[in-house]
SEGU-140783 format. One line per 2 residues: number of its first residue (from 0); their letters; for each residue x, y, z of C-alpha. Coordinates in pm, whole numbers, always signed. Example, Ala and Ser with C-alpha at 12.3 -4.5 7.8 and 13.67 -1.06 7.14 Angstrom:
0) AS) +1230/-450/+780  +1367/-106/+714
This chain:
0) XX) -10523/+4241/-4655  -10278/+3977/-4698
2) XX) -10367/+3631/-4488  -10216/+3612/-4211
4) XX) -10076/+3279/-4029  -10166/+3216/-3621
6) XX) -9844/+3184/-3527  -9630/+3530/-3517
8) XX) -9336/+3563/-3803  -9017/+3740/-3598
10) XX) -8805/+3923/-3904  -8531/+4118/-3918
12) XX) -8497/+4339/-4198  -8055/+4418/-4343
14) XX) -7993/+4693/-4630  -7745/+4946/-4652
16) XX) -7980/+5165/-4793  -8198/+5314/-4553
18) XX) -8482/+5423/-4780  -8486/+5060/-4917
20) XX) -8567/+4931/-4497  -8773/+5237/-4485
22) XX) -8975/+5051/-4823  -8962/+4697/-4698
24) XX) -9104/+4766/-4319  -9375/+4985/-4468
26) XX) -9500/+4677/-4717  -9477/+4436/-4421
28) XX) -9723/+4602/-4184  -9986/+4468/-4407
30) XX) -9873/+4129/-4295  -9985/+4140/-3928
32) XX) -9850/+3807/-3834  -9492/+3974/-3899
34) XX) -9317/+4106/-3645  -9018/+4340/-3749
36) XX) -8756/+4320/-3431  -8481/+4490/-3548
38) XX) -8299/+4679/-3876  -7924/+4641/-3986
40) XX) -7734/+4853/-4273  -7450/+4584/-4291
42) XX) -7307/+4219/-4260  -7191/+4281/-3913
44) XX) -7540/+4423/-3777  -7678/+4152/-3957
46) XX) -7505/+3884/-3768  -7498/+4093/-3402
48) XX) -7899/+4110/-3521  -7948/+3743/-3560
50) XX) -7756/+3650/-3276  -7925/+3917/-3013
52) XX) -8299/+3833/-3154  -8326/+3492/-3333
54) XX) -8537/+3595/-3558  -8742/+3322/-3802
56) XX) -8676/+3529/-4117  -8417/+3764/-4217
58) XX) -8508/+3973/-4571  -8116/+4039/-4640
60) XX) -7928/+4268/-4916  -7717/+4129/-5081
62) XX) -7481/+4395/-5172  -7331/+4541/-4877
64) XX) -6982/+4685/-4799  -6766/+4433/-4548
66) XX) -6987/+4147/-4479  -7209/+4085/-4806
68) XX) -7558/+3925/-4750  -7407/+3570/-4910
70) XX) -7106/+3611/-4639  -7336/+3618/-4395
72) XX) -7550/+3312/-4461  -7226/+3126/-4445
74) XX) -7049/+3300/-4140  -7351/+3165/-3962
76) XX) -7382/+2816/-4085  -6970/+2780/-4011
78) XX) -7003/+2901/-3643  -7349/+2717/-3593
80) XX) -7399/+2918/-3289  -7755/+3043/-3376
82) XX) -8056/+2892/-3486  -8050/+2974/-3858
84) XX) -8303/+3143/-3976  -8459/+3130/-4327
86) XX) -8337/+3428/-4551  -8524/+3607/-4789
88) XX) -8263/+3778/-5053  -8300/+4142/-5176
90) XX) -8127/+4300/-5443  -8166/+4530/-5746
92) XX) -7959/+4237/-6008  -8075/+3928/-6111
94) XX) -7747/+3757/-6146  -7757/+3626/-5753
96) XX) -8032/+3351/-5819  -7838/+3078/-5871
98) XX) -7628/+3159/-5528  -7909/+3224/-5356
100) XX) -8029/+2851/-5469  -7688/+2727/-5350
102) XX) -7721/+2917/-4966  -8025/+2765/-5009
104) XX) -8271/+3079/-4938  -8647/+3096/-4852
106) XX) -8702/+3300/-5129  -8504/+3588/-5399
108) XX) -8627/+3928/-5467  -8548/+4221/-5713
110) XX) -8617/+4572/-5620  -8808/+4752/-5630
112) XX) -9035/+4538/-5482  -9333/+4421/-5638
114) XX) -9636/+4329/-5349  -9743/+3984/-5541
116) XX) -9361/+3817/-5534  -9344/+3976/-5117
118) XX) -9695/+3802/-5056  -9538/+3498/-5228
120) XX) -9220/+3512/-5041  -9409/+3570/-4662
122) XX) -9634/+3283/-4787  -9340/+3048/-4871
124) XX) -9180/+3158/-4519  -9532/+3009/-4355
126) XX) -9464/+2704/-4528  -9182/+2653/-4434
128) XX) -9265/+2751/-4036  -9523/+2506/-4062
130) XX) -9363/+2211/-4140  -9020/+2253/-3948
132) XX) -8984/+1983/-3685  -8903/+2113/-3351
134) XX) -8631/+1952/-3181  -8719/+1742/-2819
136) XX) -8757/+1931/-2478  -8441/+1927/-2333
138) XX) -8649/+1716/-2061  -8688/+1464/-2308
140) XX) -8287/+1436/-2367  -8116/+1134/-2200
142) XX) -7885/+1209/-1920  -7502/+1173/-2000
144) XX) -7378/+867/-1885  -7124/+1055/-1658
146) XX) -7246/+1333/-1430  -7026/+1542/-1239
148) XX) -7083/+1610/-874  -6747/+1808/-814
150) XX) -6625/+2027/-992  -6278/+2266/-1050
152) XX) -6306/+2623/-1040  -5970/+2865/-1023
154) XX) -6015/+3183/-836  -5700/+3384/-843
156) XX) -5391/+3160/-772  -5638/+2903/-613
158) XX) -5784/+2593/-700  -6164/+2546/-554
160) XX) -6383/+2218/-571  -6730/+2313/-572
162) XX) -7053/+2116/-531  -7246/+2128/-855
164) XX) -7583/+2181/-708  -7375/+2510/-557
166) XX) -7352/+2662/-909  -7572/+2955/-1003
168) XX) -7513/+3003/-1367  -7171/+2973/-1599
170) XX) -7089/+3242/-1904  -6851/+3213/-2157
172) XX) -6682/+3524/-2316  -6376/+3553/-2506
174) XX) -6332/+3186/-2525  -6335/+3172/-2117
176) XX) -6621/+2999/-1881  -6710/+3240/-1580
178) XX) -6869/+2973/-1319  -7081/+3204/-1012
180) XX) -7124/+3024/-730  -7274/+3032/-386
182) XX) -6948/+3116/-242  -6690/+3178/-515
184) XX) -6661/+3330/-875  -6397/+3193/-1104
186) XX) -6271/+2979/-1394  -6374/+2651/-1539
188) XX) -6117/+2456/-1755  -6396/+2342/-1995
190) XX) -6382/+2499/-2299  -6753/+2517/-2434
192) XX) -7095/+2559/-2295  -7166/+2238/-2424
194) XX) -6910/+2017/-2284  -7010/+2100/-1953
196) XX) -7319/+2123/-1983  -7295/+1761/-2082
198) XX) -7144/+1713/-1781  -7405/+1863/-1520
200) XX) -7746/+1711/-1474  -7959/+1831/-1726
202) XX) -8257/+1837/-1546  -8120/+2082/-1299
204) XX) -7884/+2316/-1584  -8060/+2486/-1834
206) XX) -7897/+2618/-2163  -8109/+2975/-2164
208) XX) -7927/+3122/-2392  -7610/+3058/-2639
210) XX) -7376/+3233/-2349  -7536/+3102/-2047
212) XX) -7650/+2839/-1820  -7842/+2846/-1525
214) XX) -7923/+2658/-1264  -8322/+2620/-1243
216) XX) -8317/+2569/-861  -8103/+2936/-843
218) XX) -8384/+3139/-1045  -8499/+3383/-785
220) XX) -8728/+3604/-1049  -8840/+3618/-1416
222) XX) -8781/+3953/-1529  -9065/+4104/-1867
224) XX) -8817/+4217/-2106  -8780/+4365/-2438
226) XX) -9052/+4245/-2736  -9232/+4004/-2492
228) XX) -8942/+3833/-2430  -8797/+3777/-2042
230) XX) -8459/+3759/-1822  -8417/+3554/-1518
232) XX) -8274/+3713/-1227  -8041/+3451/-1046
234) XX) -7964/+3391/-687  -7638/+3563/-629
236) XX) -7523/+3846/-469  -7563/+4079/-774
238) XX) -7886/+3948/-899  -7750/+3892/-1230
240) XX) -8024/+3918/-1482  -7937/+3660/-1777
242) XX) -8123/+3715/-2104  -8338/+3452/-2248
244) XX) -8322/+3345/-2611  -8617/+3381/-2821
246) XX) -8643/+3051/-2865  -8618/+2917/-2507
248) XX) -8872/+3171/-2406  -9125/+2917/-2594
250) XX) -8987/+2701/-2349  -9032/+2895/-2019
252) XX) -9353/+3015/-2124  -9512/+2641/-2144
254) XX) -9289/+2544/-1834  -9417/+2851/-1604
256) XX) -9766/+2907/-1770  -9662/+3280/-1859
């Protein structure tokens, strides 16, 4: 049985070819510090993969139709919306080394797959886990030298100024912030997550995941989720329930003792 590390390895496994997952997630249940989330057959379900899990590995084709495995590695690093993963590289041909040294991979395999170079590659993904520096707790971070107490949110053909300790949690989709409120539900004329969340105090907002953040103080339940992960059901009238990201559940495990 192949050592195994005391920390658990979240993967994702992308190949067009199904038999070739089928292959790959039977080899890695001899690794029982890996835990296999999800499977894509293509660039797109690679990224939508990545983004919905944030995994700590990916073990990606490299051939694919659309999206190829080297698109994908870049697509990522360009929007930087993720945490990026390290990749392991599949493929049947041997002329995709030296790209794979240029994405900069964890490690380059050739099918079929041969147990020694998967135990190396796992081993080299340890390594790697190991030494990565964690950034700060966002507790840690120093306040921005200008918070907002006010802010403007539109609602229909109106113009609202709402108390910032009144906001539940903010979304962005399609390029638009959706601010919930105690009273209202509208617009915000910030652009990013991030520029208002620099804005609010940040002991109070809490980035929980890429598309949202919440205001601790309107958490009324943490909800068990999927693959030990949770979602926080706010204090509105719909009980939203706002996913948490994999790697912010770290965070509200050691701040709730869960």
């Amino acid at each position: 049985m192949p050592n195994r590390s005391a920390t658990p390895i979240h993967a994702v496994l992308v190949d067009d070819e199904q038999l070739a997952c089928d292959e790959l997630s039977y080899l890695l249940k001899d690794y029982t510090d890996i835990d296999v989330l999800g499977e894509g057959h293509n660039g797109l379900e690679a990224l939508e993969l990545i983004e919905r899990h944030e995994p700590d590995v990916v073990f990606l084709d490299v051939q694919m139709p659309g999206l190829d495995g080297m698109s994908v590695i870049r697509k990522l690093r360009e929007e930087n919306q993720v945490p990026l993963p390290y990749f392991v590289l599949v493929t049947a041909f041997d002329h995709y080394a030296l790209e794979a040294f240029r994405v900069e991979a964890a490690d380059y395999l050739l099918k079929p797959l041969d147990k020694e170079r998967l135990t190396e590659a796992v081993e080299r993904v340890r390594r790697h886990m190991a030494t990565r520096q964690l950034p700060p707790p966002v507790t840690d971070r120093p306040k921005p030298a200008l918070q907002r107490n006010k802010l403007l949110v539109r609602s229909g053909q109106r113009n609202f100024i709402v108390d910032a300790h009144d906001i539940i949690y903010a979304t962005i989709e399609d390029g638009l912030i959706s601010v919930v409120t105690t009273h209202i539900q509208g617009l915000s004329n910030y652009r990013t997550i991030e520029e208002l969340q620099s804005n609010l105090d940040p002991d109070l907002f809490w980035r929980v995941h890429r598309s949202y953040l919440v205001n601790i103080n309107r958490i009324r339940e943490v909800v068990p989720w999927f693959k030990s992960s949770y979602q926080l059901r706010m204090d509105d009238k719909k009980q939203t329930e706002i996913p948490v990201s994999r790697v912010q559940t770290k965070r509200l495990r050691s701040l709730l003792k869960l």
